[in-house]
Structures are given as C-alpha cells and as structure tokens.
N, C-alpha and C positions, 0 to 999 in steps of 0.2 A: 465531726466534720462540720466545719462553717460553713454556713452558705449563706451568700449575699442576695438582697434582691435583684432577679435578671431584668435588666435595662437592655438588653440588644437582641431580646426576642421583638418579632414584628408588631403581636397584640397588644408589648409593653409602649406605654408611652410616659414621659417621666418629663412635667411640666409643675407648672407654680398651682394650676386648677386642678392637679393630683392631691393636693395639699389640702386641698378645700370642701373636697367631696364630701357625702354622706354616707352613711352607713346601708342606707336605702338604695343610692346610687352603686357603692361596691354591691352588694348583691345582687343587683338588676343585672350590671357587668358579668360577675360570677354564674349568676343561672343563663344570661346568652351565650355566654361561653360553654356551659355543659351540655347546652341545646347542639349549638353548630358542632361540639365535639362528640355526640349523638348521632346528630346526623350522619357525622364522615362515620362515625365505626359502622352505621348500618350499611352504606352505600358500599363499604370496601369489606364488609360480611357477604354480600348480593353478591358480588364479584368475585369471592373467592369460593361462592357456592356452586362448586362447576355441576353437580347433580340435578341442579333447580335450573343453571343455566340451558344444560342437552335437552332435558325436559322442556323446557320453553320453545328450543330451536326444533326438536321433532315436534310439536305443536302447532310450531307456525311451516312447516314443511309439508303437512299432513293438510291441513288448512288449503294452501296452496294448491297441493294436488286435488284436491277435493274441488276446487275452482275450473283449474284446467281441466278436468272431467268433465265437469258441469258445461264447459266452454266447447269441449269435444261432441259431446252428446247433442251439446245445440246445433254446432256444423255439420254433425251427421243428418240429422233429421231435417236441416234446411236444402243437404244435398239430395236428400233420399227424396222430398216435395218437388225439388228441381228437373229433379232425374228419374221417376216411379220408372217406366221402364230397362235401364239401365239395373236398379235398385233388386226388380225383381229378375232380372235375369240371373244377377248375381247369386241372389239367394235360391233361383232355381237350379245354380250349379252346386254351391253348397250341398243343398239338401239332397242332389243326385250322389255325389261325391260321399257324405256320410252313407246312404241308404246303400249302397256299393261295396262302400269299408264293413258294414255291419252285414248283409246277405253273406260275404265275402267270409267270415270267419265261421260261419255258421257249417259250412260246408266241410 
C-alpha cells in the first residue's frame, strides 16, 4: 500500500518554508502534536469515565445538602431566638405527646 503525504489534513500545511525547516524545528512540531494528542485522549478518557463521573456528582450532591442543612439549622435557631415562647410550647407538646405514646404501651 502507497501512501502519499496527507496535504488536506487541517495540521498539514504544505508551503515553500516546509521545504526549509529544520530537523529541530520538525520535532519541536512533532512533540506539540503528541502533547495536544495527549491532551484530547486524557479529556475524552475523563468523559467516558462514567464511575469517576457519578462519583464526583454524589460528591457535589452530598456537599450541597450538607449546606442547606447547615442553612436549615441556622434558620431554626434564628426562629427559635425570635420566638422562645412559641419554641417552647412546641417542644412542650412534643415531649407530652412522646411521654403519652411511651406510658401508653406500657400498660
């Protein structure tokens, strides 16, 4: 099989200063090329890694809720300063409410 040199790839360019180049200059070419073709295989290896991707999105999901917790906790506690009576009535029906369910079985 012959194969000729490819002139109508986009990286090919095929001038009169093709002609002139160095041998320092082709390799300089050569190893930025096996760089940027490095580059892509890793980026579309990352991409097709869908175990490391779910992994990453439960990460930042967990993250998140871990926030809005943090967020919830604060609004509670800025309600509960706002509102102490309100706050403790609540929890003084709660704690009737268990102590009731719990006497209640007992029997």
């Amino acid at each position: 099989m012959d194969e000729a040199p490819r002139t109508s790839s986009p990286g090919v360019e095929t001038d009169a200063s093709d002609q002139q180049r160095s041998p320092e200059e082709i390799r300089a070419d050569i190893e930025r090329t096996r760089e940027q073709l490095g580059d892509t295989a890793a980026a579309a290896a990352q991409k097709a890694d869908v175990k490391a991707q779910a992994k990453a999105k439960v990460d930042e999901t967990k993250q998140r809720l871990a926030e809005k917790k943090d967020e919830f906790a604060g609004q509670a506690a800025n309600t509960a300063k706002e509102n102490p009576v309100q706050v403790a009535a609540g929890a003084g029906f709660v704690a009737g409410f268990l102590l009731g369910r719990l006497s209640g079985r007992r029997s």
